[in-house]
PQR file with spaces between the fields and no chain letter, atoms N, CA, C, O and H, PARSE charges and radii, in Angstrom:
ATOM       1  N    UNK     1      81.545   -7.431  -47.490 -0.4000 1.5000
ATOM       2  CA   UNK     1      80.818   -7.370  -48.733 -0.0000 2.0000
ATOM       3  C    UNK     1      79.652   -6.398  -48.570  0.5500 1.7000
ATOM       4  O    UNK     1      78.869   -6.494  -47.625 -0.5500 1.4000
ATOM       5  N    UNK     2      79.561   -5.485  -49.490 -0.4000 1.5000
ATOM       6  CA   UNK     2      78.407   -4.867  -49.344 -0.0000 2.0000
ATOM       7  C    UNK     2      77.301   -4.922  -49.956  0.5500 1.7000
ATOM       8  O    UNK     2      77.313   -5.886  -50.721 -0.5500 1.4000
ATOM       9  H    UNK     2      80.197   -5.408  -50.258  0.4000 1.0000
ATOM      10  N    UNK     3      76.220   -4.281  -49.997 -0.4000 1.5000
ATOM      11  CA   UNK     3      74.482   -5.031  -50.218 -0.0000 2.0000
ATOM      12  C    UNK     3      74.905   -4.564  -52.067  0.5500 1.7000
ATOM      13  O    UNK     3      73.943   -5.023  -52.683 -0.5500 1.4000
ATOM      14  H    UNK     3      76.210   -3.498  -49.375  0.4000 1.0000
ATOM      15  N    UNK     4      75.717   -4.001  -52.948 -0.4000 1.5000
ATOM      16  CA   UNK     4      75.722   -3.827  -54.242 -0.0000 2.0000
ATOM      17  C    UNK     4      76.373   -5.156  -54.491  0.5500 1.7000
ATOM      18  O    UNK     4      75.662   -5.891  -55.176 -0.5500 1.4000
ATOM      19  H    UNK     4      76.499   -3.628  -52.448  0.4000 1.0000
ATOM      20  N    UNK     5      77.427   -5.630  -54.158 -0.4000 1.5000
ATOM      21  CA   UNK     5      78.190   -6.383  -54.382 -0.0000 2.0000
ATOM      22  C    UNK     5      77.206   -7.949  -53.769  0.5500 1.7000
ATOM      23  O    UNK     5      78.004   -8.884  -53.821 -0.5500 1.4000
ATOM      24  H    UNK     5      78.004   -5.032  -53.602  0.4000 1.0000
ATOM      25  N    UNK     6      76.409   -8.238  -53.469 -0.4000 1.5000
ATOM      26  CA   UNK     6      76.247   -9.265  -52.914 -0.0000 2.0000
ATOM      27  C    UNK     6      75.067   -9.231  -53.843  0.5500 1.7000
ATOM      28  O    UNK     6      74.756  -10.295  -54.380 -0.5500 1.4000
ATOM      29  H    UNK     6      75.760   -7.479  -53.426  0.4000 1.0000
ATOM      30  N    UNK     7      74.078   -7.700  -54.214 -0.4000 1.5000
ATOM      31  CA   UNK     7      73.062   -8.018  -55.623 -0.0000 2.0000
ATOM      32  C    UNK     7      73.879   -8.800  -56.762  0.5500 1.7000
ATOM      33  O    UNK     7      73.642   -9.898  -57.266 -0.5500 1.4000
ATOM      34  H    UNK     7      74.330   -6.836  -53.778  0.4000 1.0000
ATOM      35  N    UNK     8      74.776   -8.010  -56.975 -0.4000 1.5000
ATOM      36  CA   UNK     8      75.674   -8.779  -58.220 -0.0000 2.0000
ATOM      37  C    UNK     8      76.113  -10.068  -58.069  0.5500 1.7000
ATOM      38  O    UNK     8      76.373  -10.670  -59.111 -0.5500 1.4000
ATOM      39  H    UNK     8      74.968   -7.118  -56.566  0.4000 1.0000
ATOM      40  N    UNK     9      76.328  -10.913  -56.523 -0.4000 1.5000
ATOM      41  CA   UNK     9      76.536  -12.183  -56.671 -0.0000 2.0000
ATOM      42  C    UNK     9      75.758  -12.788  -56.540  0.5500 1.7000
ATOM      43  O    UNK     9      76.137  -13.915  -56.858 -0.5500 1.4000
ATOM      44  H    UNK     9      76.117  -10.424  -55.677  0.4000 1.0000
ATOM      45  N    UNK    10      74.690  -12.807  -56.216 -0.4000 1.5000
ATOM      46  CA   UNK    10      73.377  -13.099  -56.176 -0.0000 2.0000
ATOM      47  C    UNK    10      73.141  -13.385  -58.078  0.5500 1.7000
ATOM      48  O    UNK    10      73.026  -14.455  -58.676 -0.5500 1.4000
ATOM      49  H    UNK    10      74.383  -11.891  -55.958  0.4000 1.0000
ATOM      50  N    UNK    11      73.136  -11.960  -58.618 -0.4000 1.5000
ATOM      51  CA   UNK    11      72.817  -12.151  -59.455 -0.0000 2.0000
ATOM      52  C    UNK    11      73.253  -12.812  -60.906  0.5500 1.7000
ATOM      53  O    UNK    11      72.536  -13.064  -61.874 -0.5500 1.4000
ATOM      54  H    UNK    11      73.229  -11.091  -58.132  0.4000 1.0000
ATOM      55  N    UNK    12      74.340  -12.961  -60.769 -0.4000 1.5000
ATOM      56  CA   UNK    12      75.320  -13.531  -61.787 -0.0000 2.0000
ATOM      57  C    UNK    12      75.187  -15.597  -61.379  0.5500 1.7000
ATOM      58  O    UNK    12      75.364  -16.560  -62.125 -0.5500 1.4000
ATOM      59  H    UNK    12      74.923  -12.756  -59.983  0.4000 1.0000
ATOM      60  N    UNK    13      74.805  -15.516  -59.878 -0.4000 1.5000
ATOM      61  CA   UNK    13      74.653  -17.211  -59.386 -0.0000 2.0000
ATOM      62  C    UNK    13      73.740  -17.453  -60.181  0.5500 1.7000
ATOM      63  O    UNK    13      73.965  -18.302  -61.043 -0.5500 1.4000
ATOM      64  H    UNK    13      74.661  -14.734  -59.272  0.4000 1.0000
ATOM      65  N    UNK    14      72.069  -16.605  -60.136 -0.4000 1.5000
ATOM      66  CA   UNK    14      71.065  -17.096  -60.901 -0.0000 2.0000
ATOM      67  C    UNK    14      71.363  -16.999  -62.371  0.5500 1.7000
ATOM      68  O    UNK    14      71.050  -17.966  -63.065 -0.5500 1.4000
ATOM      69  H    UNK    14      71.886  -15.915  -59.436  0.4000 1.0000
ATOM      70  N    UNK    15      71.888  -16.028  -62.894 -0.4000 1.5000
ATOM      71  CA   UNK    15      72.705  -16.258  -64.567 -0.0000 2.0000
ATOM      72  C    UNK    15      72.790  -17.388  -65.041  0.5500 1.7000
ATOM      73  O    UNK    15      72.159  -17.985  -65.913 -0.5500 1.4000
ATOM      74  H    UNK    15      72.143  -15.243  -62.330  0.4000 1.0000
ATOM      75  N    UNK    16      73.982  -17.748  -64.120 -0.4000 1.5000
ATOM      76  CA   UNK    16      74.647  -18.815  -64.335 -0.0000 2.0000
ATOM      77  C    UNK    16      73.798  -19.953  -64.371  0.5500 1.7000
ATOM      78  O    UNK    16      73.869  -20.703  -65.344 -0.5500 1.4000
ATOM      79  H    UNK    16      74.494  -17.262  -63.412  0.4000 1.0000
ATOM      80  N    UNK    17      72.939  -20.204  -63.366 -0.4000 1.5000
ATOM      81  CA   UNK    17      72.250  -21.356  -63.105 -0.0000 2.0000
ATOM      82  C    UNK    17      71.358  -21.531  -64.296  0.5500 1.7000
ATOM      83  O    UNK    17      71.274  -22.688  -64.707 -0.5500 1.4000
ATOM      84  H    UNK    17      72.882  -19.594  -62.575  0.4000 1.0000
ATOM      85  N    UNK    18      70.570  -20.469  -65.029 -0.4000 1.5000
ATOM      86  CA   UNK    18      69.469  -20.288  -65.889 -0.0000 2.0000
ATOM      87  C    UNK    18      70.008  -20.343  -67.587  0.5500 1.7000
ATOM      88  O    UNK    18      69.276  -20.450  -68.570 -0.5500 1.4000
ATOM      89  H    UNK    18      70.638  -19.529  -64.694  0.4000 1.0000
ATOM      90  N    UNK    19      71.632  -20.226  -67.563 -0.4000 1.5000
ATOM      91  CA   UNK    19      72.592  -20.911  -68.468 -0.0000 2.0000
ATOM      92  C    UNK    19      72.204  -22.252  -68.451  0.5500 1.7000
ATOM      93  O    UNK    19      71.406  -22.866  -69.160 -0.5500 1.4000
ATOM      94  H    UNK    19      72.227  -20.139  -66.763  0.4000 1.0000
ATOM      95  N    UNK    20      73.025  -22.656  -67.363 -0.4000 1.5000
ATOM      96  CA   UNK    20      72.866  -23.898  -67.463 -0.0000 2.0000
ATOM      97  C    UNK    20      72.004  -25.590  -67.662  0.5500 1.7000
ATOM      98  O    UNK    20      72.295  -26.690  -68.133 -0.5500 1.4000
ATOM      99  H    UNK    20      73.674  -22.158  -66.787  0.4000 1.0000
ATOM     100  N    UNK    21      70.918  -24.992  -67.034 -0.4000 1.5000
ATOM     101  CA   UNK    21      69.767  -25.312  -67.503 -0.0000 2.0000
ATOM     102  C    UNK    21      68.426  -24.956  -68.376  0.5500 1.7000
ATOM     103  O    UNK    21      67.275  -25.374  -68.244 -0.5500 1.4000
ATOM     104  H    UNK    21      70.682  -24.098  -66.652  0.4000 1.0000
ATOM     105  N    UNK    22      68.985  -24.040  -69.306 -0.4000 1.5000
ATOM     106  CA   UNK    22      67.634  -23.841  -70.027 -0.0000 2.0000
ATOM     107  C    UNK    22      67.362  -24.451  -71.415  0.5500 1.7000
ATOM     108  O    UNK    22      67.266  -23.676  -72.367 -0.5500 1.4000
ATOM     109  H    UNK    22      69.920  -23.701  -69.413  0.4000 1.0000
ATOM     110  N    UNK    23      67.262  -25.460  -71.561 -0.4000 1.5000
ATOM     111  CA   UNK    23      66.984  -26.322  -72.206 -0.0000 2.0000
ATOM     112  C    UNK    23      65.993  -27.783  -72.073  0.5500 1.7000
ATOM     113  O    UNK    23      65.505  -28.623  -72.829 -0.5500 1.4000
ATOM     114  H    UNK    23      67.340  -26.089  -70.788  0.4000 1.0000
ATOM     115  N    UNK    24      66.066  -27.411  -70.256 -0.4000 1.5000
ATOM     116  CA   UNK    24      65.924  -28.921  -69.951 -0.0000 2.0000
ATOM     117  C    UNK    24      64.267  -28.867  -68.712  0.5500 1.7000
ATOM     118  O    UNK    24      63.945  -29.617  -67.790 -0.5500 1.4000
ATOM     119  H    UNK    24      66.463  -26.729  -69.642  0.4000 1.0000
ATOM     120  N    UNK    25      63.546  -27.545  -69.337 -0.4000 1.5000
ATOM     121  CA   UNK    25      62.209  -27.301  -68.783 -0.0000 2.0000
ATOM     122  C    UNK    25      62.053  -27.539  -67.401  0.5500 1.7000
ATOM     123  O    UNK    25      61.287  -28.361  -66.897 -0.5500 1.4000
ATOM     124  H    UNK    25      63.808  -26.936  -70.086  0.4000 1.0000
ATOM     125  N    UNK    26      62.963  -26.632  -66.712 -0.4000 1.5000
ATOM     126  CA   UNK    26      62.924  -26.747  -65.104 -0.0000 2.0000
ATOM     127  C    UNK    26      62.662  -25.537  -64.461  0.5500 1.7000
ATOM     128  O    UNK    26      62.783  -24.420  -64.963 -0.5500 1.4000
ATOM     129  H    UNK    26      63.584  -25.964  -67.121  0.4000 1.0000
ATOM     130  N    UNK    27      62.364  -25.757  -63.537 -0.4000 1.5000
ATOM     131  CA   UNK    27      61.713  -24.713  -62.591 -0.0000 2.0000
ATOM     132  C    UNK    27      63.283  -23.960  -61.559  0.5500 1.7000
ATOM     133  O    UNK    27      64.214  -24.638  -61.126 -0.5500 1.4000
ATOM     134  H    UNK    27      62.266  -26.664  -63.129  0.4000 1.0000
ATOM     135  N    UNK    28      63.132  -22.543  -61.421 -0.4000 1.5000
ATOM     136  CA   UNK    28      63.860  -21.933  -60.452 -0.0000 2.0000
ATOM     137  C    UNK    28      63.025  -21.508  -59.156  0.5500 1.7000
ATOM     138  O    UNK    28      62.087  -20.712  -59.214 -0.5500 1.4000
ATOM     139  H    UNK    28      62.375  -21.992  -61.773  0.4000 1.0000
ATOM     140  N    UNK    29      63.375  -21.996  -58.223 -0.4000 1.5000
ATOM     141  CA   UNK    29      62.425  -21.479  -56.935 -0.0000 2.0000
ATOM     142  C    UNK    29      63.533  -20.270  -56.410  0.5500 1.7000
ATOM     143  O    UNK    29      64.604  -20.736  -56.023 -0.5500 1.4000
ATOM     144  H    UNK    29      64.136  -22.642  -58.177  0.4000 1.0000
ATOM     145  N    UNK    30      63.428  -19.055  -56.362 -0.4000 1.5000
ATOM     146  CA   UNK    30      64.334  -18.268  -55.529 -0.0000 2.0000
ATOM     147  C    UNK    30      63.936  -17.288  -54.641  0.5500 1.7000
ATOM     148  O    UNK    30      62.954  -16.615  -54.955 -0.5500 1.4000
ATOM     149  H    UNK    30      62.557  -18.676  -56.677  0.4000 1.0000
ATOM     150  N    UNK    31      64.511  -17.069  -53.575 -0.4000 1.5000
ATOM     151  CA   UNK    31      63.558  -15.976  -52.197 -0.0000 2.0000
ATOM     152  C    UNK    31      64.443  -14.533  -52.645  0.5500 1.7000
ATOM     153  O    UNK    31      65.223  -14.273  -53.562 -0.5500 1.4000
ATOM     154  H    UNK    31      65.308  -17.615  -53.320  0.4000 1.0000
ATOM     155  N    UNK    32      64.062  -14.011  -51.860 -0.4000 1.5000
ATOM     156  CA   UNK    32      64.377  -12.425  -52.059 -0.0000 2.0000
ATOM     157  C    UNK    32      66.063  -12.320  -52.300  0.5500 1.7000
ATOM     158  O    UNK    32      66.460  -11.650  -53.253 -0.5500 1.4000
ATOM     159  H    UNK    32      63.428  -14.222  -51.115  0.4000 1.0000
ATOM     160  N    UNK    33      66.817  -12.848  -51.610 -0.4000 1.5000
ATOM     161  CA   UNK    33      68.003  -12.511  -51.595 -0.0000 2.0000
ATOM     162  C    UNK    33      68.657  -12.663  -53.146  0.5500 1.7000
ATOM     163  O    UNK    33      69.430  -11.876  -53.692 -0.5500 1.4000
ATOM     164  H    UNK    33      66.494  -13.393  -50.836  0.4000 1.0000
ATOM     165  N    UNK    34      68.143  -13.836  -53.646 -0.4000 1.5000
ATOM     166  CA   UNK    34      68.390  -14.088  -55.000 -0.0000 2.0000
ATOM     167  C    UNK    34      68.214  -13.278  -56.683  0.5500 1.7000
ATOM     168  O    UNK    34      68.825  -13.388  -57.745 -0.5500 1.4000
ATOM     169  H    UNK    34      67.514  -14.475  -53.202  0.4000 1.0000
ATOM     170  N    UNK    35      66.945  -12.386  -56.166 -0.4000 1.5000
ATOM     171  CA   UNK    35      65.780  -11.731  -56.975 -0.0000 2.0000
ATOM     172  C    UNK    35      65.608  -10.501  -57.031  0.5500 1.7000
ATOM     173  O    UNK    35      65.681   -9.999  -55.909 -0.5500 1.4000
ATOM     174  H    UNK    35      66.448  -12.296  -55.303  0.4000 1.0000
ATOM     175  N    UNK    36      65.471  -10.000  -57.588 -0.4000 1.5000
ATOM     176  CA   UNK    36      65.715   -8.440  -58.448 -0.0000 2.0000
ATOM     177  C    UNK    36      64.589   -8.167  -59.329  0.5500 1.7000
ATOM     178  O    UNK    36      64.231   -8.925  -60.231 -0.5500 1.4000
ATOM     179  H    UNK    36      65.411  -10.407  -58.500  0.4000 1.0000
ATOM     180  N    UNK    37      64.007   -6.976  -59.013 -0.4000 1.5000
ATOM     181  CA   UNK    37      63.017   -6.910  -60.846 -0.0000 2.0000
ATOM     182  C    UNK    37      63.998   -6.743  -61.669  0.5500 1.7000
ATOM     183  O    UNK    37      64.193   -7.712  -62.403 -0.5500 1.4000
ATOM     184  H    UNK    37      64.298   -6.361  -58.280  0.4000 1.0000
ATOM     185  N    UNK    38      64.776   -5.741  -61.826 -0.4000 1.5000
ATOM     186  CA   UNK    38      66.240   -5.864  -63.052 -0.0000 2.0000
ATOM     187  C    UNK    38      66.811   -7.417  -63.411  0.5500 1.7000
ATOM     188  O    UNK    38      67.375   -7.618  -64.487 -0.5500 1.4000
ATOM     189  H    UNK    38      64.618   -4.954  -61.229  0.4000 1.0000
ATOM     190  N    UNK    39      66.675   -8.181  -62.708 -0.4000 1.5000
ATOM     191  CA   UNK    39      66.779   -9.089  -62.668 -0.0000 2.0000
ATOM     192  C    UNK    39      65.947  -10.531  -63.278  0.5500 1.7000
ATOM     193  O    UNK    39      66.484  -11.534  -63.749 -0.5500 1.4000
ATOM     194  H    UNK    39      66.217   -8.017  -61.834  0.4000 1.0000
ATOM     195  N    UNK    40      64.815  -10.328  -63.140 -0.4000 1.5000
ATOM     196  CA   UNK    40      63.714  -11.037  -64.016 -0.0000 2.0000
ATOM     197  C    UNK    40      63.252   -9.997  -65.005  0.5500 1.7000
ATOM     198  O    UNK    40      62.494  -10.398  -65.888 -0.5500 1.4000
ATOM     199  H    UNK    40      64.378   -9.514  -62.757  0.4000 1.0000
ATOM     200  N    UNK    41      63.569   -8.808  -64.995 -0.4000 1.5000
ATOM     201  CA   UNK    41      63.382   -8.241  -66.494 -0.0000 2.0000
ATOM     202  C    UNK    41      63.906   -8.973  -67.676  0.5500 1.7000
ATOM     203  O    UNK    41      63.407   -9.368  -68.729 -0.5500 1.4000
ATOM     204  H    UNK    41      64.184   -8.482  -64.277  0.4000 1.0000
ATOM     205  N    UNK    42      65.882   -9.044  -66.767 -0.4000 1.5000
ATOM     206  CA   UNK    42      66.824   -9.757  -68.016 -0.0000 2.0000
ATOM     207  C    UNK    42      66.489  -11.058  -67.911  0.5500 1.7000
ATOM     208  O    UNK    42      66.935  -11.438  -68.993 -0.5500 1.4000
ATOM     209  H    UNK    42      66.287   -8.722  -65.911  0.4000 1.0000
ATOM     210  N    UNK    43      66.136  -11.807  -67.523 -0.4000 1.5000
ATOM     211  CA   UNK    43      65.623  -13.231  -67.513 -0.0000 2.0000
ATOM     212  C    UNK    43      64.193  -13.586  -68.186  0.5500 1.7000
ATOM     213  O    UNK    43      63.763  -14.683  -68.543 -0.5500 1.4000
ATOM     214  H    UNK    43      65.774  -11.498  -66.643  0.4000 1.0000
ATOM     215  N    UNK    44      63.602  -12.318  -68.244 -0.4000 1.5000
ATOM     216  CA   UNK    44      62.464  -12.224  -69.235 -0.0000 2.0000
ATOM     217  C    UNK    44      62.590  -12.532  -70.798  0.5500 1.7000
ATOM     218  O    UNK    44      61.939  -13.264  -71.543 -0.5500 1.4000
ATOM     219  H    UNK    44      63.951  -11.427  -67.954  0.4000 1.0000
ATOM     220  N    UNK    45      63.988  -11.452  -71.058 -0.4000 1.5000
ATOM     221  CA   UNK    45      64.004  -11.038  -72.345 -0.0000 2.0000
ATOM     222  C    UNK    45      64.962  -12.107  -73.184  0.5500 1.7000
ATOM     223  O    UNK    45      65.413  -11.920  -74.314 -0.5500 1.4000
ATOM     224  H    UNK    45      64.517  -10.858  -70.452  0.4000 1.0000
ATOM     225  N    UNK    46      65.131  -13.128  -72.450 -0.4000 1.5000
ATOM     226  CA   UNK    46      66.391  -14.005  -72.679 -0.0000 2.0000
ATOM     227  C    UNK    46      65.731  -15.553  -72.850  0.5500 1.7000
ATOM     228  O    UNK    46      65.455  -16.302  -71.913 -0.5500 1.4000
ATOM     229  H    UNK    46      64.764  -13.280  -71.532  0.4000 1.0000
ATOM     230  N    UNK    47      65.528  -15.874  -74.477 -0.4000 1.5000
ATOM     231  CA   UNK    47      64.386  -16.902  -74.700 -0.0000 2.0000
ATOM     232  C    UNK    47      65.060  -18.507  -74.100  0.5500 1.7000
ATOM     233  O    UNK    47      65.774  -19.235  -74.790 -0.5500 1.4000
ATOM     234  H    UNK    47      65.753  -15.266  -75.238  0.4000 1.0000
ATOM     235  N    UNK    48      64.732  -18.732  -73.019 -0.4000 1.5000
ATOM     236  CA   UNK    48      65.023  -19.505  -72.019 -0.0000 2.0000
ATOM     237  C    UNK    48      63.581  -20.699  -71.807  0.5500 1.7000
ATOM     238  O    UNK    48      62.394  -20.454  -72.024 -0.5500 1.4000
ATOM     239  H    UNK    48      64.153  -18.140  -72.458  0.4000 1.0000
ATOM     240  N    UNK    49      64.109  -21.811  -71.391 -0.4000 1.5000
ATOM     241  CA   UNK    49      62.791  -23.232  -71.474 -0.0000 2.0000
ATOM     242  C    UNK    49      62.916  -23.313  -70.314  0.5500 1.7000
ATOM     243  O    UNK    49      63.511  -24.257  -69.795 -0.5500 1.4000
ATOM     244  H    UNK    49      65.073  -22.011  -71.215  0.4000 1.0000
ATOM     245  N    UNK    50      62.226  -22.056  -69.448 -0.4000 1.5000
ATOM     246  CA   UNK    50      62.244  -22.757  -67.626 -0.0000 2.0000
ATOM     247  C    UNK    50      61.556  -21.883  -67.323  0.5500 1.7000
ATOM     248  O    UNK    50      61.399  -20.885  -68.027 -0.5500 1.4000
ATOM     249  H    UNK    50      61.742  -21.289  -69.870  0.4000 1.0000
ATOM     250  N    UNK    51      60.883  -22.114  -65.974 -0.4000 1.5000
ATOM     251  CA   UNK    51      59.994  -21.109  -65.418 -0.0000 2.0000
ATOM     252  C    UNK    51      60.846  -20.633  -63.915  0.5500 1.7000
ATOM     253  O    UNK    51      61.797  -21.318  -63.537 -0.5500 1.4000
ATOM     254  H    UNK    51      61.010  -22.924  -65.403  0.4000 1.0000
ATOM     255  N    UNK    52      60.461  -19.582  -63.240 -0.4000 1.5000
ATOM     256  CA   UNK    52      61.303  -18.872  -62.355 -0.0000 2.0000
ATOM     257  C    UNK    52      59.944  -18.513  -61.210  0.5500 1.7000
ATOM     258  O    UNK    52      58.908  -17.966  -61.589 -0.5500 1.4000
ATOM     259  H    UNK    52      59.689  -19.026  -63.548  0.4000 1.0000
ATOM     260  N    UNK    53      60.161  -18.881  -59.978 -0.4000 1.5000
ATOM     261  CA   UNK    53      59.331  -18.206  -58.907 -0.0000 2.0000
ATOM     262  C    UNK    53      59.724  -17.644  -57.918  0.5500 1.7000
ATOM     263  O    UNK    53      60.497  -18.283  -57.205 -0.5500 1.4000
ATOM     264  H    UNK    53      61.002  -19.326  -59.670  0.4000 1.0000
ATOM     265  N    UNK    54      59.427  -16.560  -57.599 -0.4000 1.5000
ATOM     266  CA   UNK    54      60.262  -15.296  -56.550 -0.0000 2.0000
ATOM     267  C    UNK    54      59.051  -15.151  -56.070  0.5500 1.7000
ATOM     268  O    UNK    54      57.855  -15.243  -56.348 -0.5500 1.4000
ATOM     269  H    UNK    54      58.799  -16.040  -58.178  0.4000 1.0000
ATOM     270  N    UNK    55      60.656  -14.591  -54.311 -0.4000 1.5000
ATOM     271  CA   UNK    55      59.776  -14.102  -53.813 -0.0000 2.0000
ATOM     272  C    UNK    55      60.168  -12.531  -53.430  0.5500 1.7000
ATOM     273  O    UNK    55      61.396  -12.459  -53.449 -0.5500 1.4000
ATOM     274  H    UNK    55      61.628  -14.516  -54.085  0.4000 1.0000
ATOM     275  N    UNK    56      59.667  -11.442  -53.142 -0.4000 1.5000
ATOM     276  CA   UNK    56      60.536  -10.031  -53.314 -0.0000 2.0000
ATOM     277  C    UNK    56      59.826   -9.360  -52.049  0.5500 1.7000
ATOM     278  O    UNK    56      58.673   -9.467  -51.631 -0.5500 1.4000
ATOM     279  H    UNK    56      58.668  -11.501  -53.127  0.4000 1.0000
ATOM     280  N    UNK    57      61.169   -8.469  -51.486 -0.4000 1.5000
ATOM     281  CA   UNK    57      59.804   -7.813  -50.853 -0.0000 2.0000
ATOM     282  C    UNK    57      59.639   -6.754  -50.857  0.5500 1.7000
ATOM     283  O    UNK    57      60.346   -5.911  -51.409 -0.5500 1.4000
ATOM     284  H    UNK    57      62.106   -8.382  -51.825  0.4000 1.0000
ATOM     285  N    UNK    58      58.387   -6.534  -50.062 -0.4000 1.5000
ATOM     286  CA   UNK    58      58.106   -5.017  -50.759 -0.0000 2.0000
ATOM     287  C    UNK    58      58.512   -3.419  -50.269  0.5500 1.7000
ATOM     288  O    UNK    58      57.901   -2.351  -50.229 -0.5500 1.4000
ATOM     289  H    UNK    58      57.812   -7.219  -49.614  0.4000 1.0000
ATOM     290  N    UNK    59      59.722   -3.818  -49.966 -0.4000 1.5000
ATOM     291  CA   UNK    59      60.535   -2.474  -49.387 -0.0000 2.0000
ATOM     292  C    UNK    59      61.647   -2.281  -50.509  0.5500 1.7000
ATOM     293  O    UNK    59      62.236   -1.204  -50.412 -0.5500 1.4000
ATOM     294  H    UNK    59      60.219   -4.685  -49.999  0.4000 1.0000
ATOM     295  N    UNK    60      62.085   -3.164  -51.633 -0.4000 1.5000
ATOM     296  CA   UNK    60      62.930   -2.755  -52.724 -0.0000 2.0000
ATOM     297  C    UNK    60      62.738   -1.539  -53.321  0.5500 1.7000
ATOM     298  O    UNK    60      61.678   -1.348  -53.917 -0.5500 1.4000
ATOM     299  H    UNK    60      61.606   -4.038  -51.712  0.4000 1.0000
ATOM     300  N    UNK    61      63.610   -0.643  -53.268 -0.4000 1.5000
ATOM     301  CA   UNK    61      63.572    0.425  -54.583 -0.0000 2.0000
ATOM     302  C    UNK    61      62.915   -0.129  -55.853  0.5500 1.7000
ATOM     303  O    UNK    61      61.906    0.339  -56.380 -0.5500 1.4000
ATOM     304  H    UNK    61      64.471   -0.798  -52.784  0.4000 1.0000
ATOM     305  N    UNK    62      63.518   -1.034  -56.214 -0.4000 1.5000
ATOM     306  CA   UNK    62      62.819   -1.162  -57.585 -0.0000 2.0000
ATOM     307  C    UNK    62      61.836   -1.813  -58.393  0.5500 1.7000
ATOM     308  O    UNK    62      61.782   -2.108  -59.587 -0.5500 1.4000
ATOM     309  H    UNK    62      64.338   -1.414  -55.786  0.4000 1.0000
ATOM     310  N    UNK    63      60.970   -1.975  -57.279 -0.4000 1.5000
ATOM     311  CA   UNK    63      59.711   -2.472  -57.422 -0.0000 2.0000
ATOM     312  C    UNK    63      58.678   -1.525  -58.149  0.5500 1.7000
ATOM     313  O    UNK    63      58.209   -0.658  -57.413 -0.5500 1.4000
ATOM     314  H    UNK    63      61.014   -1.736  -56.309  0.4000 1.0000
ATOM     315  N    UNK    64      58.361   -1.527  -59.082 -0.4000 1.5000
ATOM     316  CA   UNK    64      57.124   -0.815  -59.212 -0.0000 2.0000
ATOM     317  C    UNK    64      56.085   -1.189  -58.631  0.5500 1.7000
ATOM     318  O    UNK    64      55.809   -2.319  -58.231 -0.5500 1.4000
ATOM     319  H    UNK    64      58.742   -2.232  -59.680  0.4000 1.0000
ATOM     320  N    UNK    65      55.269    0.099  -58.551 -0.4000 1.5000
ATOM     321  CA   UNK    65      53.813    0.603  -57.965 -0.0000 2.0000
ATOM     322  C    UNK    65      53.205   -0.599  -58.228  0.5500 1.7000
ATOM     323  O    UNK    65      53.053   -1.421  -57.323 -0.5500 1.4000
ATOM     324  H    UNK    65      55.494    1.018  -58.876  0.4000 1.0000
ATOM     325  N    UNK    66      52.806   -0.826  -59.455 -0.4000 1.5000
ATOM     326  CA   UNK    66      51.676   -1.396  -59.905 -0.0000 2.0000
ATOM     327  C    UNK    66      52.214   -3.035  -59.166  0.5500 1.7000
ATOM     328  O    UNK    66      51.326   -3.870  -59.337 -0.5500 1.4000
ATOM     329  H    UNK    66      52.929   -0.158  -60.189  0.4000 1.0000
ATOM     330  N    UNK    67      52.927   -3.365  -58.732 -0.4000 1.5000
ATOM     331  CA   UNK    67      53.465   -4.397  -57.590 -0.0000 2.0000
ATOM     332  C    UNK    67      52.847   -4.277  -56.625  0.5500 1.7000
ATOM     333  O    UNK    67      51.998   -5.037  -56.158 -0.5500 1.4000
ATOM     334  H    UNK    67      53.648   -2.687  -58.593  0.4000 1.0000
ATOM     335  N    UNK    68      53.200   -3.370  -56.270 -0.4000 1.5000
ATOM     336  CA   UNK    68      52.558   -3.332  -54.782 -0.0000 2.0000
ATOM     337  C    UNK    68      51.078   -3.258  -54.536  0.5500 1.7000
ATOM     338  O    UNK    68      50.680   -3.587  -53.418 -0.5500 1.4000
ATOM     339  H    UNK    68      53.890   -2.753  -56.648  0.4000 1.0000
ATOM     340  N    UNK    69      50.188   -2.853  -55.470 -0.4000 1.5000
ATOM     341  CA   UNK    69      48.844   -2.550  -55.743 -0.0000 2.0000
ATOM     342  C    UNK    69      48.166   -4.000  -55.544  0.5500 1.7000
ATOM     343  O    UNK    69      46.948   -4.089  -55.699 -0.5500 1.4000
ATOM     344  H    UNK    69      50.511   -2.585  -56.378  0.4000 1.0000
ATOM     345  N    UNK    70      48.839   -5.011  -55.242 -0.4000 1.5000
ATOM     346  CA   UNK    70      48.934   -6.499  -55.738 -0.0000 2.0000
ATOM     347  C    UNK    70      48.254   -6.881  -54.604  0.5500 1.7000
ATOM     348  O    UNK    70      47.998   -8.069  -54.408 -0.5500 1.4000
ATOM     349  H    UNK    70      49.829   -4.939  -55.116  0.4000 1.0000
């Protein structure tokens, strides 16, 4: 499996999970492997009843600057 293919299963697990429970005001705890900014962008924009805590690190491509300034 390679590191594209394992973002995408990663990322479709948390999908799924944030389907399934968003209704029911629960918390997602997820570490890097799980977590993407593309990833909590679309989980941003997607009116969902749960809160999400990551952790990322800071060698991702797609982190913006103003992240790291942090």
């Amino acid at each position: 499996m390679n590191r594209k293919s394992k973002r995408l299963l990663s990322s479709c697990f948390v999908e799924e999970l944030a389907r399934s429970i968003r209704r029911y005001n629960r918390n997602i705890t997820m570490d890097n492997w799980f977590t993407s900014i593309p990833l909590d962008e679309k989980l941003l924009k997607i009116p969902l009843n749960f809160t999400v805590v990551v952790t990322i690190r800071e060698n991702k491509r797609e982190n913006p600057p103003e992240l790291l300034e942090l």
